[in-house]
DSSP file (Angstrom, degrees, kcal/mol; ACC not computed):
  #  RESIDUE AA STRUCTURE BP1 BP2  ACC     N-H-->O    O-->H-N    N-H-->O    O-->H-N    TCO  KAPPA ALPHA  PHI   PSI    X-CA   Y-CA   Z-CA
    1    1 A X              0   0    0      0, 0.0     2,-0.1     0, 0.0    64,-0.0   0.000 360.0 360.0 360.0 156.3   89.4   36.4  166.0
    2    2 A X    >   -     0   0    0      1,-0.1     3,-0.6     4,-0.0     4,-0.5  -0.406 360.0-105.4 -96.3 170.7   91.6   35.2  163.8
    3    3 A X  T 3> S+     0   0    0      1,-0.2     4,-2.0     2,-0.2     5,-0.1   0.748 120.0  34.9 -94.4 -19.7   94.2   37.1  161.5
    4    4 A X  T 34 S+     0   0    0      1,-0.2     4,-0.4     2,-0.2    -1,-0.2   0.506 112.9  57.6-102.0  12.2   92.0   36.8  158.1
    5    5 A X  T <> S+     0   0    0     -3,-0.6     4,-0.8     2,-0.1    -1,-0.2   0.551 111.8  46.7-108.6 -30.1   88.6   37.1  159.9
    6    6 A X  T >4 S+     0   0    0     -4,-0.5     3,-1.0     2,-0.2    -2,-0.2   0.969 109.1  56.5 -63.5 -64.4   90.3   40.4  161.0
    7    7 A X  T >X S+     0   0    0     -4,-2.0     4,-2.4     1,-0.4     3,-0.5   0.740 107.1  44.7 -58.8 -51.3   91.5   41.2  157.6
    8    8 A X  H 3> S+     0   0    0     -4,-0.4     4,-0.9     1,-0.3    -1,-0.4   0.495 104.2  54.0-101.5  11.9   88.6   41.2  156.0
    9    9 A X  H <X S+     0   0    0     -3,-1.0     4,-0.9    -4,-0.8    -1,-0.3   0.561 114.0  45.9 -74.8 -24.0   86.4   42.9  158.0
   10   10 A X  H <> S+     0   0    0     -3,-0.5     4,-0.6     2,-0.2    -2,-0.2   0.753 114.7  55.5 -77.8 -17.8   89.2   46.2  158.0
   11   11 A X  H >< S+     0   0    0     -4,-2.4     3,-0.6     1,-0.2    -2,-0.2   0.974 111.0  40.0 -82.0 -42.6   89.2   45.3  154.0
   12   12 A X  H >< S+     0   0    0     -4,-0.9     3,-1.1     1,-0.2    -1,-0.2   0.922 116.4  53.3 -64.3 -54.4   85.1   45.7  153.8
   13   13 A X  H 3< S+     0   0    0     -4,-0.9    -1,-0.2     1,-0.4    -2,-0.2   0.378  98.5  60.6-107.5 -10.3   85.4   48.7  156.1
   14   14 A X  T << S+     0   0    0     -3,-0.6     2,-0.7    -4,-0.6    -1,-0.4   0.491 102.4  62.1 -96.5  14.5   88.0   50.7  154.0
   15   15 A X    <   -     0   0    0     -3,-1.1    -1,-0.1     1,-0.2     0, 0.0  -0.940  46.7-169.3-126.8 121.7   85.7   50.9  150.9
   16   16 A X  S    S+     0   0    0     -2,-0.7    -1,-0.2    -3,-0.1     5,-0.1   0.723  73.8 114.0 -76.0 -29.2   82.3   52.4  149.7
   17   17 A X     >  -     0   0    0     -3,-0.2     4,-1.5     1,-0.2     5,-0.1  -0.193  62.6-152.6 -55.4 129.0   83.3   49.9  146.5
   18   18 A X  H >> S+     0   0    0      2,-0.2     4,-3.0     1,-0.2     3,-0.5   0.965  90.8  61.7 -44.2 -60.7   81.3   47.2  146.0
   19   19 A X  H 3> S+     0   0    0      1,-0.2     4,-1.8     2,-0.2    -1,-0.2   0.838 108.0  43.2 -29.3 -46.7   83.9   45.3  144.5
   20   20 A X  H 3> S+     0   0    0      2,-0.2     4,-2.4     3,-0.2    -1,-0.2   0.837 105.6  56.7 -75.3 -38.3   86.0   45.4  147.4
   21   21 A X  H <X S+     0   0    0     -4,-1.5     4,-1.0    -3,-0.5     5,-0.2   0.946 113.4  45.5 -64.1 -63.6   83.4   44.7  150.1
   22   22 A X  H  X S+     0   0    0     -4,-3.0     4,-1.8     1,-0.2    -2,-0.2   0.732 105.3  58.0 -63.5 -11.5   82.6   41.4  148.0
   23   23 A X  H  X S+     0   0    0     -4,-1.8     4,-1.8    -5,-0.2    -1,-0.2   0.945 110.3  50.4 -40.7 -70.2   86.5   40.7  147.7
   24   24 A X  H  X S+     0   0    0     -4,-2.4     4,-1.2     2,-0.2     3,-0.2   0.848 111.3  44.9 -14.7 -89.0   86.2   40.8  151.8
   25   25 A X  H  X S+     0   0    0     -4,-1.0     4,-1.6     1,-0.3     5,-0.3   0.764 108.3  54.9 -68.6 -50.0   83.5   38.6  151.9
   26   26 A X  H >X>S+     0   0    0     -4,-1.8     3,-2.0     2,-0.3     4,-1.7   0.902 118.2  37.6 -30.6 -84.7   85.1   35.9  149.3
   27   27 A X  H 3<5S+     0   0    0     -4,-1.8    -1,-0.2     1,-0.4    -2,-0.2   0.848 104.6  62.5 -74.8 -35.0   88.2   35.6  151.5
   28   28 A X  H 3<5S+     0   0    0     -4,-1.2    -1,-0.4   -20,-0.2    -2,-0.3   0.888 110.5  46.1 -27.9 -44.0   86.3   35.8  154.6
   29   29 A X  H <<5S-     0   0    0     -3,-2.0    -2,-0.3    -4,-1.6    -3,-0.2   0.858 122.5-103.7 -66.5 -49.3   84.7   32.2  152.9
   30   30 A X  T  <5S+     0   0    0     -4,-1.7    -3,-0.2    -5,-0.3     3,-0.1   0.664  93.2 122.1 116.0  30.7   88.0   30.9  152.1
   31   31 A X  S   <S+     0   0    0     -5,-0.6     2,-0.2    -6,-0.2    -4,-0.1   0.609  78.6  32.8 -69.8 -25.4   87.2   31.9  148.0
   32   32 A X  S    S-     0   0    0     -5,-0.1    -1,-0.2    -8,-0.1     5,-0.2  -0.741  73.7-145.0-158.8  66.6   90.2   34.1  148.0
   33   33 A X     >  -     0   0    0     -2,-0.2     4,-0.6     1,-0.2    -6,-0.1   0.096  32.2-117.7 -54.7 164.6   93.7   34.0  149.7
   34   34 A X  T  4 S+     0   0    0      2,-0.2     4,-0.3     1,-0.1    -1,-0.2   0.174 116.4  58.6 -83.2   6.6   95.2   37.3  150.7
   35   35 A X  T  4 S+     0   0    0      2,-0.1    -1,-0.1     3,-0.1    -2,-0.1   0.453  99.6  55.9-103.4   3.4   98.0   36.5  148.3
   36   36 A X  T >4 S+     0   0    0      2,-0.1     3,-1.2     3,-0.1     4,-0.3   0.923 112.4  40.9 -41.7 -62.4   95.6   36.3  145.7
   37   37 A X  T 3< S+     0   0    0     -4,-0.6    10,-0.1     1,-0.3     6,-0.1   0.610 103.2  65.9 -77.1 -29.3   94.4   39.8  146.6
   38   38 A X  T 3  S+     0   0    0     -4,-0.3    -1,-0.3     1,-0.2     3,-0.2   0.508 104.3  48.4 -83.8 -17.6   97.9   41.1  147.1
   39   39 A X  S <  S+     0   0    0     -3,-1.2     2,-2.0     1,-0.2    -2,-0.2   0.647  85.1  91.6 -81.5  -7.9   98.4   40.5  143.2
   40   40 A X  S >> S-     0   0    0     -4,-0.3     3,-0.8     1,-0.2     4,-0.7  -0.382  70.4-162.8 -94.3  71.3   95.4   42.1  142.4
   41   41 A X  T 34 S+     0   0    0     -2,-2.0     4,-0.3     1,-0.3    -1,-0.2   0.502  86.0  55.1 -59.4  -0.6   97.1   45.6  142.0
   42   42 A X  T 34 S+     0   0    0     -2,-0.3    -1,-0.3     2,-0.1    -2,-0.1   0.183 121.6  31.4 -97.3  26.4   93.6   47.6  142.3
   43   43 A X  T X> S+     0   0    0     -3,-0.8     4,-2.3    -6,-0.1     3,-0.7   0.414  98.8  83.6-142.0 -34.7   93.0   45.9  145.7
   44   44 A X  H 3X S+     0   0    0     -4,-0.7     4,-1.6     1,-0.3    -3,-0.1   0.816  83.1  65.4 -64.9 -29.2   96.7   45.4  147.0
   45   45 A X  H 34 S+     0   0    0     -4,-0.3     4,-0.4     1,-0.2    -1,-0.3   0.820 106.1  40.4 -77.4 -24.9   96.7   49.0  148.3
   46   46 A X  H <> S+     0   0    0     -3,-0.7     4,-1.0     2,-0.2    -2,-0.2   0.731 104.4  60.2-101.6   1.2   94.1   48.2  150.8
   47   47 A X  H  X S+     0   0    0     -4,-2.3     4,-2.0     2,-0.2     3,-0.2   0.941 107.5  53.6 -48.3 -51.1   95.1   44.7  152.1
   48   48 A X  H  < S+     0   0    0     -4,-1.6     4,-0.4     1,-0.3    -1,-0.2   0.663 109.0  44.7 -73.3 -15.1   98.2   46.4  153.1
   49   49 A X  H  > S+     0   0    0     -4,-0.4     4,-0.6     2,-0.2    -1,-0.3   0.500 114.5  50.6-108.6  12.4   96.4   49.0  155.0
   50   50 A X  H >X S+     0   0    0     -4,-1.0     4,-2.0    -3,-0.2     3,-1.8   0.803 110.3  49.8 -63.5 -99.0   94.2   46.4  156.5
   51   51 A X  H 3< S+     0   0    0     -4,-2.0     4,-0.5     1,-0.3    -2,-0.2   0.571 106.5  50.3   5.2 -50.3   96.9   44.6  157.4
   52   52 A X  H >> S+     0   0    0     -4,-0.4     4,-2.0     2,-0.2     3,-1.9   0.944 111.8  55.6 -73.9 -44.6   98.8   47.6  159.0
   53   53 A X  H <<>S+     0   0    0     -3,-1.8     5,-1.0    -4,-0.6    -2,-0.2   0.914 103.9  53.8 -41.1 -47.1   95.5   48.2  161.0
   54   54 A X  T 3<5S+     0   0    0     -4,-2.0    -1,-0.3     1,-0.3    -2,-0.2   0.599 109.1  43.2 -79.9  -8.2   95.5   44.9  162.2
   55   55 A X  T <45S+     0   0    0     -3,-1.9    -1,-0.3    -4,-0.5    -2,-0.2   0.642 109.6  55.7 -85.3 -23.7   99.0   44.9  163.7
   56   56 A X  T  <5S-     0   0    0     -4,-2.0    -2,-0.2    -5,-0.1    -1,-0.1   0.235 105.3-142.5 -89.7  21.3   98.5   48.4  165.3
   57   57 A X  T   5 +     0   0    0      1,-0.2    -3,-0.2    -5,-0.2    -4,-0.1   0.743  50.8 148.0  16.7  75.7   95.2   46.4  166.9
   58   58 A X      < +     0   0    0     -5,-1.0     2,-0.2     2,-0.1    -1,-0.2  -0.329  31.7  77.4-132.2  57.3   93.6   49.4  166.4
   59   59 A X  S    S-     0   0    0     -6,-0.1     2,-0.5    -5,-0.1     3,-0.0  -0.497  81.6 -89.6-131.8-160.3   89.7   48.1  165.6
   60   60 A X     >  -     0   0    0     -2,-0.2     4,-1.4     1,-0.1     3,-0.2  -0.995  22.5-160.2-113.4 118.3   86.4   46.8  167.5
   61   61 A X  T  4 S+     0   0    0     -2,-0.5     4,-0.4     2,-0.2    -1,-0.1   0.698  91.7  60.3 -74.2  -6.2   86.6   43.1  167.8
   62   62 A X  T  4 S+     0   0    0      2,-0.2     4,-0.3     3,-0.1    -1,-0.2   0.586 105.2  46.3 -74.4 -23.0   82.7   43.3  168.3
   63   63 A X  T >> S+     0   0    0     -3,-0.2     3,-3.9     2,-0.2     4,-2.4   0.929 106.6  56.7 -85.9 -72.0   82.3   44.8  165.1
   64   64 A X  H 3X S+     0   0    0     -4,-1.4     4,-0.9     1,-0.3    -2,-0.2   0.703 113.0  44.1 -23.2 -38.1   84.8   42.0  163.6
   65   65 A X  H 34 S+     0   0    0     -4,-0.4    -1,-0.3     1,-0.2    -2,-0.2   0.624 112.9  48.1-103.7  -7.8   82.2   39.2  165.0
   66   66 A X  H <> S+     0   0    0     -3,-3.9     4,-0.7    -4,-0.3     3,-0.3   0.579 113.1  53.1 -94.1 -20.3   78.9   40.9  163.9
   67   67 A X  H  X S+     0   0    0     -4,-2.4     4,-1.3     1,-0.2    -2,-0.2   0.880 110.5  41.4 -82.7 -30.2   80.7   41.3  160.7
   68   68 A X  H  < S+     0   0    0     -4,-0.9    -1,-0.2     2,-0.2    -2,-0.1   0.063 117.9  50.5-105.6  19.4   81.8   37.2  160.2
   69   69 A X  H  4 S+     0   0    0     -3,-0.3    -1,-0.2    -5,-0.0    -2,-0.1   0.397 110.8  50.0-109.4 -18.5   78.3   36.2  161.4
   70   70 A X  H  < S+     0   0    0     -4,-0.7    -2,-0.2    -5,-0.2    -3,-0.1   0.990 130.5  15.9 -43.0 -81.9   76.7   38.5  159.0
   71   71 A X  S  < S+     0   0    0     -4,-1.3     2,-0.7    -5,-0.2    -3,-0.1   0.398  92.9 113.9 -69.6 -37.9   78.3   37.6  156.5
   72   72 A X        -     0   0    0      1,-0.1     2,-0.8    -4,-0.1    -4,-0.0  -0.661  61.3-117.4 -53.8 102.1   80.1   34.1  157.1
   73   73 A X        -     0   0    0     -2,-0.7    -1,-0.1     2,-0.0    -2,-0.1  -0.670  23.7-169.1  61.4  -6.3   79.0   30.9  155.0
   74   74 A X        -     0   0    0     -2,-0.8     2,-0.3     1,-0.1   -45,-0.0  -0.054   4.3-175.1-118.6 128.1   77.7   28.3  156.9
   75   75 A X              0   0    0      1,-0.1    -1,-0.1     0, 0.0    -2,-0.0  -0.991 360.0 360.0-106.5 131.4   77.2   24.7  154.7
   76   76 A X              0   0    0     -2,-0.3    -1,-0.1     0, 0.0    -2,-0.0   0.758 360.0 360.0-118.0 360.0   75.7   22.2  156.6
């Protein structure tokens, strides 16, 4: 998995806000850089603790891929 496929599955999984889950899914799709999000001072506090998650590899990566095929985009 990749480092922003990562990101935004810990960033939907820290929240009951709606707002936030669909912030996930936007930058899962490539809508939404994470330094976009990192400006976005009601958001910035969990990026960084995504982020922290994601060095301390401390997730499911099974979860991560049921989460980007859920969710992922596909144009054909």
């Amino acid at each position: 998995m990749d480092k922003v496929t990562c990101i935004a599955y810990l960033l939907y999984q820290s929240s009951k806000s709606q707002d936030i889950k669909d912030k996930a899914i936007q930058l899962l799709n490539g809508d939404v850089s994470i330094r976009d999000l990192k400006r976005n001072t009601a958001i910035q506090a969990y990026i960084i603790l995504a982020e922290s998650t994601l060095r301390k590899n401390n997730f499911d990566k099974l979860q991560v891929q049921k989460f980007a095929e859920q969710f992922l985009l596909l144009e054909v």
